[in-house]
Backbone as CSV, one residue per row, in Angstrom:
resi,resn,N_x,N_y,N_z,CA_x,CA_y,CA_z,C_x,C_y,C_z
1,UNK,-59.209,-106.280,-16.090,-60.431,-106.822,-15.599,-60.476,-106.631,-14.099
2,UNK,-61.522,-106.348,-13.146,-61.921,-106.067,-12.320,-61.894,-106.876,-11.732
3,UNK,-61.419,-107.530,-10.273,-62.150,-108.077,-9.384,-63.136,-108.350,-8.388
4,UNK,-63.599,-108.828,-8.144,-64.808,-108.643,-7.027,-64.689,-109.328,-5.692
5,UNK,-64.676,-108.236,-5.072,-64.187,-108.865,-3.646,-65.793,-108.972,-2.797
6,UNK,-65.810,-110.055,-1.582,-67.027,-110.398,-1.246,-66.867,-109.820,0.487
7,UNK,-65.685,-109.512,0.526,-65.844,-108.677,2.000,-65.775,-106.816,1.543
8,UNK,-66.632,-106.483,2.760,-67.330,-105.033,2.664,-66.293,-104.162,2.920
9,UNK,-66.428,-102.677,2.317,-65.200,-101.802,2.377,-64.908,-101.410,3.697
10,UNK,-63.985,-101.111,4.143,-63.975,-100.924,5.905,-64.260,-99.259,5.933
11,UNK,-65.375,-99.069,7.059,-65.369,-97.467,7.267,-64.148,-96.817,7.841
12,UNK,-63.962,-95.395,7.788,-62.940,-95.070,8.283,-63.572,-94.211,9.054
13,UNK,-62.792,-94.207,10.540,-63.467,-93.724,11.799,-63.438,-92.003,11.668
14,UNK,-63.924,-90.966,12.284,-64.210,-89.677,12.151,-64.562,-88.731,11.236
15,UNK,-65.541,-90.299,10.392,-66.111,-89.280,9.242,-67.897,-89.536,9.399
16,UNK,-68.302,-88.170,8.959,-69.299,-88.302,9.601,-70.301,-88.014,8.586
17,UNK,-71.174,-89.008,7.672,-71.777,-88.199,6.641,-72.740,-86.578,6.780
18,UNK,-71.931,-86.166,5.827,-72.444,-84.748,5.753,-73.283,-84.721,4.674
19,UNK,-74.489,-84.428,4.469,-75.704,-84.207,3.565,-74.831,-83.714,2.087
20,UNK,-74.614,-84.044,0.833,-74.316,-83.482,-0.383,-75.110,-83.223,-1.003
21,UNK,-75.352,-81.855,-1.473,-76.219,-81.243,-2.524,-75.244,-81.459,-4.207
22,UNK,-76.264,-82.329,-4.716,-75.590,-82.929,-6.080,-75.372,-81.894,-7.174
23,UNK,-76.042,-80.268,-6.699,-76.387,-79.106,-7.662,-75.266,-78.413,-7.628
24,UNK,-74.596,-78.317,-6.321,-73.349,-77.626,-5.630,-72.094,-77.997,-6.169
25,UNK,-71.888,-76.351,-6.878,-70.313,-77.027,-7.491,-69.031,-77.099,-6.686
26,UNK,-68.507,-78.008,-6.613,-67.098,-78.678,-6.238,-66.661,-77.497,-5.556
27,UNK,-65.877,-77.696,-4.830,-65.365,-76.272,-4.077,-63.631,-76.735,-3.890
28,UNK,-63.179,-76.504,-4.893,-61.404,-76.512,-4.955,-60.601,-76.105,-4.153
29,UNK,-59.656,-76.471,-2.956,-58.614,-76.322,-2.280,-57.092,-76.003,-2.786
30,UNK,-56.632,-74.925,-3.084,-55.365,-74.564,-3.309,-54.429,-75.548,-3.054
31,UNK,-53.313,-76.234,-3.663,-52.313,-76.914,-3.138,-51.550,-76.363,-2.200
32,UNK,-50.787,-77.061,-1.147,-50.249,-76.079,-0.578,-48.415,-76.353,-1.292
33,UNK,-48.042,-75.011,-1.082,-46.898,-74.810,-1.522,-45.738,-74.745,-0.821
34,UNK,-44.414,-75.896,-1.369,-43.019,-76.527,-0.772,-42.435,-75.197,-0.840
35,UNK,-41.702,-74.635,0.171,-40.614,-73.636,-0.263,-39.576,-74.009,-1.021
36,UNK,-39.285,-73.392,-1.595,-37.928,-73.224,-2.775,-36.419,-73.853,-1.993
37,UNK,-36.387,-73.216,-1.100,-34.706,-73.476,-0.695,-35.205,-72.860,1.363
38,UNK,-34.684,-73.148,1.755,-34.049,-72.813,2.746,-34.352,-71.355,3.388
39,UNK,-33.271,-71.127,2.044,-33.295,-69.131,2.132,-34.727,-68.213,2.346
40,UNK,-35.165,-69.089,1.797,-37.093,-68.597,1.520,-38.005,-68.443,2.735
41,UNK,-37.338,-69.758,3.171,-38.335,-69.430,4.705,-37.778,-68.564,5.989
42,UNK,-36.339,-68.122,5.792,-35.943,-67.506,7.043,-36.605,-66.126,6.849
43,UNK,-36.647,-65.475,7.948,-37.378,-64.285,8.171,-36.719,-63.105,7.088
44,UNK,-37.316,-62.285,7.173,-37.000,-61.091,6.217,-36.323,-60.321,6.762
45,UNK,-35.951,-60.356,8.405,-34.873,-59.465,8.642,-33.602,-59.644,8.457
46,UNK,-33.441,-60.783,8.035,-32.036,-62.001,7.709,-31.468,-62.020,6.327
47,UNK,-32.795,-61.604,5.328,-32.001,-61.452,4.268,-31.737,-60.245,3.946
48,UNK,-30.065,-60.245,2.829,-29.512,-59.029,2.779,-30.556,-58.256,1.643
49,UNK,-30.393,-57.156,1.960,-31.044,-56.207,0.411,-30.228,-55.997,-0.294
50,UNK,-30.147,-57.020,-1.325,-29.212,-56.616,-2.303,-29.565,-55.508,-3.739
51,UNK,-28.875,-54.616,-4.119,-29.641,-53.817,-5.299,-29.353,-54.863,-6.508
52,UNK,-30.949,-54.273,-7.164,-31.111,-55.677,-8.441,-30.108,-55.202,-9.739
53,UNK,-30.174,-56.133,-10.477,-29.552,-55.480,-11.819,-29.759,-54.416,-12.541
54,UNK,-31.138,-54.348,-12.426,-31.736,-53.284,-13.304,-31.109,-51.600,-12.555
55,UNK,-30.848,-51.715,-10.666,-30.691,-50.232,-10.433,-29.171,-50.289,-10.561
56,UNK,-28.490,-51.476,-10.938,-26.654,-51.511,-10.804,-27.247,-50.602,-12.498
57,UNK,-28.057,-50.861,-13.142,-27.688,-50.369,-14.590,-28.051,-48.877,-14.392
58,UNK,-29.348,-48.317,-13.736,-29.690,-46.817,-14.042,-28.804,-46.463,-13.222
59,UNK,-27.792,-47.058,-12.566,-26.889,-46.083,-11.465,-25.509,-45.572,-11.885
60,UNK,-25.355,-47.284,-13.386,-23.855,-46.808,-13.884,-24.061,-46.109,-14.443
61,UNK,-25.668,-45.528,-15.359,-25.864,-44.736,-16.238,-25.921,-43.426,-16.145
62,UNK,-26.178,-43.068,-14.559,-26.218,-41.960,-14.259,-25.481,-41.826,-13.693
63,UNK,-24.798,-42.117,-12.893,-23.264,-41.876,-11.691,-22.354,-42.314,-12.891
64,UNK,-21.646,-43.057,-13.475,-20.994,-43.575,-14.090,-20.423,-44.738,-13.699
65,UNK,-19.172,-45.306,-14.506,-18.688,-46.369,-13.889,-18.617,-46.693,-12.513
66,UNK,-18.360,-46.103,-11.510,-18.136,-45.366,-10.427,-19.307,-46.359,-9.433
67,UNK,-20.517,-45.225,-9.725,-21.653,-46.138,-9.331,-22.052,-47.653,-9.528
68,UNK,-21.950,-47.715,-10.491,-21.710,-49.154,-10.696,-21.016,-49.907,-10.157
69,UNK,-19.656,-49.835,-9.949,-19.061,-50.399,-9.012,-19.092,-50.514,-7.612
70,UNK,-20.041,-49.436,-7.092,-19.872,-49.375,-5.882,-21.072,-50.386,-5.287
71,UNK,-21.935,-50.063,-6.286,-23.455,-50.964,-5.796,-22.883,-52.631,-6.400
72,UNK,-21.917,-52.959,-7.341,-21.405,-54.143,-7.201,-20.936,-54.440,-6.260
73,UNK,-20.281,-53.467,-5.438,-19.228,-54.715,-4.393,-19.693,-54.454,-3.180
74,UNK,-20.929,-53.693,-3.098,-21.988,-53.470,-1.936,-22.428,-55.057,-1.981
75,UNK,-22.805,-55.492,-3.275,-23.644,-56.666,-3.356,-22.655,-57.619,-3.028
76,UNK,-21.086,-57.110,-3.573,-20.554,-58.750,-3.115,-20.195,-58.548,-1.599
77,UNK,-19.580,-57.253,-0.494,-20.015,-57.460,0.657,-20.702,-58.370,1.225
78,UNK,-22.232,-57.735,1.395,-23.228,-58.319,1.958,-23.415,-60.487,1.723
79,UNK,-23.039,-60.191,0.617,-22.599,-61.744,0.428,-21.395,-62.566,0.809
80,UNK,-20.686,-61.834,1.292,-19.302,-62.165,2.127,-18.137,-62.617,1.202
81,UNK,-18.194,-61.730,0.564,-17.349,-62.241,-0.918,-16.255,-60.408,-0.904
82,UNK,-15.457,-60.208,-0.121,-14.731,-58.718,0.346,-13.425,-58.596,-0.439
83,UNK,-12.818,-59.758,-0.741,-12.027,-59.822,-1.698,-12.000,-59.236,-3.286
84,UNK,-13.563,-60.186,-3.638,-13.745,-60.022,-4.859,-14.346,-58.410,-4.802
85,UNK,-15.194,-58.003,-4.298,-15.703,-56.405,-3.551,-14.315,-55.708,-3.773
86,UNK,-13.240,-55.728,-3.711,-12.299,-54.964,-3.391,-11.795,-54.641,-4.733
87,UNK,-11.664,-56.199,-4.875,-10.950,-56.331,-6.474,-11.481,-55.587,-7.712
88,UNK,-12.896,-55.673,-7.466,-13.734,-55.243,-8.734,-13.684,-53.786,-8.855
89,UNK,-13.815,-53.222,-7.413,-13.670,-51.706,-7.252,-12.671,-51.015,-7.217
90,UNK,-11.287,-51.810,-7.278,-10.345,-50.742,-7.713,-10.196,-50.908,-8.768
91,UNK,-10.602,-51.897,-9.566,-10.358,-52.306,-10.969,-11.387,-51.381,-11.888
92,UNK,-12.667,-50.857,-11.765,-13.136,-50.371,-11.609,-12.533,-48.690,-11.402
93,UNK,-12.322,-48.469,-10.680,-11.813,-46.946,-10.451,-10.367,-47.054,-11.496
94,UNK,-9.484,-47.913,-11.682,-8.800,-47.779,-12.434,-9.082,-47.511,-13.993
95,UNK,-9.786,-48.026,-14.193,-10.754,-48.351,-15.874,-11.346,-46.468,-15.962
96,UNK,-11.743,-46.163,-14.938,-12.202,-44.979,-15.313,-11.580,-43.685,-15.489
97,UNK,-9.944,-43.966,-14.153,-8.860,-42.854,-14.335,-8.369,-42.910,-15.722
98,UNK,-8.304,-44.293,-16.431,-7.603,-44.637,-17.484,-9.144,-43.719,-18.907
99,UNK,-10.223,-44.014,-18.569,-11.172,-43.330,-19.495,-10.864,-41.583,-19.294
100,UNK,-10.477,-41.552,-18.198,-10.315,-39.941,-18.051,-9.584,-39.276,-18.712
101,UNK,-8.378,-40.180,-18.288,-7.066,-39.514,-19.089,-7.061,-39.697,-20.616
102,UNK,-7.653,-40.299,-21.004,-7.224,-40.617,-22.767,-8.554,-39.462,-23.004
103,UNK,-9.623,-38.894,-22.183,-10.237,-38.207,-22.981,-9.965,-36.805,-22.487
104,UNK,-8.649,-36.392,-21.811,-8.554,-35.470,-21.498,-7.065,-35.150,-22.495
105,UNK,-6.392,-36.078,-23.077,-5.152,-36.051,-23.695,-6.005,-35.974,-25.223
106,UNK,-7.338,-36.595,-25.404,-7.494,-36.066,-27.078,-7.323,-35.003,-27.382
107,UNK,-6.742,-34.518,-29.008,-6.433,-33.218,-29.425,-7.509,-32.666,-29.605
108,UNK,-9.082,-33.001,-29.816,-10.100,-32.731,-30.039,-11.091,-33.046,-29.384
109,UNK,-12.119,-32.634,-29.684,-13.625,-32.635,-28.548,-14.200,-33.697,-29.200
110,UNK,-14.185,-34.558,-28.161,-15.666,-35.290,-28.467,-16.911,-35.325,-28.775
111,UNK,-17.704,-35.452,-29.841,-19.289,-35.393,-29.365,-19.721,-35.803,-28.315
112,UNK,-20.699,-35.047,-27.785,-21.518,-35.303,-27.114,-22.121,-36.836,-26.617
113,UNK,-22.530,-37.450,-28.255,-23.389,-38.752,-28.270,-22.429,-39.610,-28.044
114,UNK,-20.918,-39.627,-28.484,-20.061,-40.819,-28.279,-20.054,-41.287,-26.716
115,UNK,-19.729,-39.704,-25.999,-19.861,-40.321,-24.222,-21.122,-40.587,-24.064
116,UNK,-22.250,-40.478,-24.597,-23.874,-40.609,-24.236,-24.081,-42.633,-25.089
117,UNK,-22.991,-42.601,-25.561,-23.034,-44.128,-25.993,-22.143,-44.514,-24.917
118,UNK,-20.697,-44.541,-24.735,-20.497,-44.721,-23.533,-20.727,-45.378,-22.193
119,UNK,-21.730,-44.159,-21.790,-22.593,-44.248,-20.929,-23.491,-45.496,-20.806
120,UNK,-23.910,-45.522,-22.026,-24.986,-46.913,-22.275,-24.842,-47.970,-22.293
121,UNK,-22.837,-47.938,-22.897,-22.876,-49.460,-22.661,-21.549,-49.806,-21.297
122,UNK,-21.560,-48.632,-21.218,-20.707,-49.085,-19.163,-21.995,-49.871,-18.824
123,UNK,-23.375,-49.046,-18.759,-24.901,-49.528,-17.953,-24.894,-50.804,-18.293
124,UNK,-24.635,-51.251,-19.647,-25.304,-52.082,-20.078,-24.487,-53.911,-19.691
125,UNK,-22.936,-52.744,-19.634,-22.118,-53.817,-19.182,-21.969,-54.547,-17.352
126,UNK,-22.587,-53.277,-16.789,-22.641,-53.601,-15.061,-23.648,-54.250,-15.298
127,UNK,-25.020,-54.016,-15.392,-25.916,-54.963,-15.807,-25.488,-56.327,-15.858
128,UNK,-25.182,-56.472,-16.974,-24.749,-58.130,-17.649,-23.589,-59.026,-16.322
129,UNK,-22.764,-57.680,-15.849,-22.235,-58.371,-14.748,-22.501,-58.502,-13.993
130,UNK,-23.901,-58.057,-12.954,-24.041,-58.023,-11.864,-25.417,-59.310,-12.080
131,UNK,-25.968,-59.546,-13.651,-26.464,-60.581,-13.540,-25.692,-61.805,-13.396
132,UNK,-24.540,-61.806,-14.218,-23.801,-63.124,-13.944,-23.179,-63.137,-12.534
133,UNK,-22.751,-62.430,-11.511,-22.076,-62.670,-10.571,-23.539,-62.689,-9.545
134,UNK,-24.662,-62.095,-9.519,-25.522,-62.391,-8.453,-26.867,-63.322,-9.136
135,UNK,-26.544,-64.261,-10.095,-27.683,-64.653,-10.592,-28.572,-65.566,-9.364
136,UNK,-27.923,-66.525,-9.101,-28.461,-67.440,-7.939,-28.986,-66.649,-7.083
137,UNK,-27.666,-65.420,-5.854,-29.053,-64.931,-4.837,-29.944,-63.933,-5.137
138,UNK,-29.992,-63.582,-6.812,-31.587,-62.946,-6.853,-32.246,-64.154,-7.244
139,UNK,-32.087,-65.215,-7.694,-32.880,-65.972,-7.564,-33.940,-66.755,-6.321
140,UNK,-32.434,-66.730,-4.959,-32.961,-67.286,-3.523,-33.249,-66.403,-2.557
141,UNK,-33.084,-64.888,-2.932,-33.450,-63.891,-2.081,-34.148,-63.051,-2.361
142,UNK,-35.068,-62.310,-1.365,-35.594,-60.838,-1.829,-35.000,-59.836,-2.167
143,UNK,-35.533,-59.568,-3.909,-34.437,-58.378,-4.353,-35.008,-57.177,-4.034
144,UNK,-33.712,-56.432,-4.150,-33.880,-54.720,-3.794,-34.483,-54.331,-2.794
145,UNK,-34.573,-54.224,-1.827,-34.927,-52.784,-1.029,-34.336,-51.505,-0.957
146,UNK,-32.923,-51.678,-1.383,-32.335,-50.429,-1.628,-32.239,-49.748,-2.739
147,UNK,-33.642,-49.284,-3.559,-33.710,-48.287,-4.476,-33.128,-46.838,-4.044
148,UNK,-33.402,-46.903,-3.012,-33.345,-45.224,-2.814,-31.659,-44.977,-2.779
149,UNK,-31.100,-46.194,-2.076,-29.163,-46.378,-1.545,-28.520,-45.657,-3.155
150,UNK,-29.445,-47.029,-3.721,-29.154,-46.721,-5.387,-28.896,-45.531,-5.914
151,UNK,-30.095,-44.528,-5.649,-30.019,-43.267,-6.329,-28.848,-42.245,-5.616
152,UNK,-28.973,-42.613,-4.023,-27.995,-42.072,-3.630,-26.758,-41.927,-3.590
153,UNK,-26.377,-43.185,-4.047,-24.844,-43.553,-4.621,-24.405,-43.112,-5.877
154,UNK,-25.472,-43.215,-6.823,-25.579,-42.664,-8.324,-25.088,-41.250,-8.249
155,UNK,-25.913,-40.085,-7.459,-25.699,-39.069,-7.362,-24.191,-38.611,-6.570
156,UNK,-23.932,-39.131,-5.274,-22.747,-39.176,-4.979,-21.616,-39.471,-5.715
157,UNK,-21.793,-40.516,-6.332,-20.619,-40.749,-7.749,-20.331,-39.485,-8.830
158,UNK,-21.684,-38.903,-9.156,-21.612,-37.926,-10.158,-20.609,-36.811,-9.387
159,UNK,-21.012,-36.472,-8.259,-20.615,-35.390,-7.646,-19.109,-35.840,-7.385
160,UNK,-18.722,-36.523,-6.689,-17.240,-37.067,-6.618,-16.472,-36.991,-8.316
161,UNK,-17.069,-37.715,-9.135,-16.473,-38.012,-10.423,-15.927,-36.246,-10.921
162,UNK,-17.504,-35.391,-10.637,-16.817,-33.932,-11.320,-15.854,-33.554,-10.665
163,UNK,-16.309,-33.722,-9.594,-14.834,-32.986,-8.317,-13.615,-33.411,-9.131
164,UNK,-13.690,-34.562,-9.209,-12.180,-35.401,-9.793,-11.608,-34.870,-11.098
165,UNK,-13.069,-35.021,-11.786,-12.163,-34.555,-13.004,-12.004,-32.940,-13.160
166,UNK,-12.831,-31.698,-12.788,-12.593,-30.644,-12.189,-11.560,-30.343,-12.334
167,UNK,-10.746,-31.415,-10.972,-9.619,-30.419,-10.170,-8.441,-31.345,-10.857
168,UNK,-8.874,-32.221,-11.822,-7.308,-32.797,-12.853,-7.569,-31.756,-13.918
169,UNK,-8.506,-30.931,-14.532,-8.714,-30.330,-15.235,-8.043,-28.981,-15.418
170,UNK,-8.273,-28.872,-13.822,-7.419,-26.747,-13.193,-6.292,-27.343,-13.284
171,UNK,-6.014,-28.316,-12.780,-4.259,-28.746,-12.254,-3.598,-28.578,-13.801
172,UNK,-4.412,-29.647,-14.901,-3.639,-29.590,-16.380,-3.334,-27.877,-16.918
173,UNK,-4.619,-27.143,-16.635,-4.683,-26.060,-16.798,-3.634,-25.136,-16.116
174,UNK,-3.623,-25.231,-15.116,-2.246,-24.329,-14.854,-0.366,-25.125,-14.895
175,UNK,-0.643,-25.987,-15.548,0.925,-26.409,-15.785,0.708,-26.365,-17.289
176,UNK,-0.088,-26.133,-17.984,-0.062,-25.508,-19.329,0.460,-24.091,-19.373
């Protein structure tokens, strides 16, 4: 139930009636919007460019493991994490001398599609890791600017990787 009060509403000073047209529809003001964190409002020259998940995946897919690793511990760098960066990438280069050698010691040729599966799920596996280890700062930072680093590392990997396996290839070859 309502009360009724017998003193008058108090005006409030610096308002000044403005004529309302009763035909005129409402004219809505955007809320304004809280930043997220911290991270959000510092300038854009401050945050790192980290590469997103999606180019850690077309990079392991096309460079190989290799690439992948490298644009991982680029990302944990820039995040000041040099340890784990270190760790992942020789661990990493090890995993792949070790893929080399067992497919250079088979008595037989591989198909084609087995390394083309491979391939898909190294991608699929940097992926999944580079979401779990950078989930938060793609969440609090601007992702990617370095598409292009991406491709360039991809391709550099390929080219390093043949060199590598190449010249373990002549070497097996002439001690045969």
């Amino acid at each position: 139930m309502a009360t009724v009060s017998s003193q008058p509403r108090p005006k409030t000073p610096n308002r000044t009636a403005a004529p309302v047209n009763p035909y005129q529809a409402p004219v809505a003001t955007p809320p304004t919007r809280k930043a997220a964190s911290p991270v959000a409002t510092r300038p854009a020259t401050n945050v790192p460019a980290l590469h997103s998940e999606r180019a850690i995946g077309v990079s392991t897919f096309l460079g190989g493991a290799i690439a992948g690793a490298i644009l991982v511990a680029r990302n944990q760098m820039l995040l000041g994490r040099k340890t784990q960066a270190i760790t992942f990438l020789l661990a990493t280069m090890v995993w792949q001398a070790i893929l080399i050698a067992v497919s250079l010691a088979l008595p037989f040729e591989v198909p084609g599609g087995v390394w083309m599966g491979v391939s898909v799920a190294h991608a699929l596996l940097f992926q999944q890791i580079a979401k779990h280890l950078f989930a938060q700062p793609y969440a609090q930072i601007a992702e990617g600017r370095g598409q292009w680093a991406s491709w360039g590392i991809a391709a550099a990997a390929v080219v390093v990787t043949m060199i590598g396996v190449g010249s373990i290839a002549v070497a097996l070859a002439m001690c045969l």
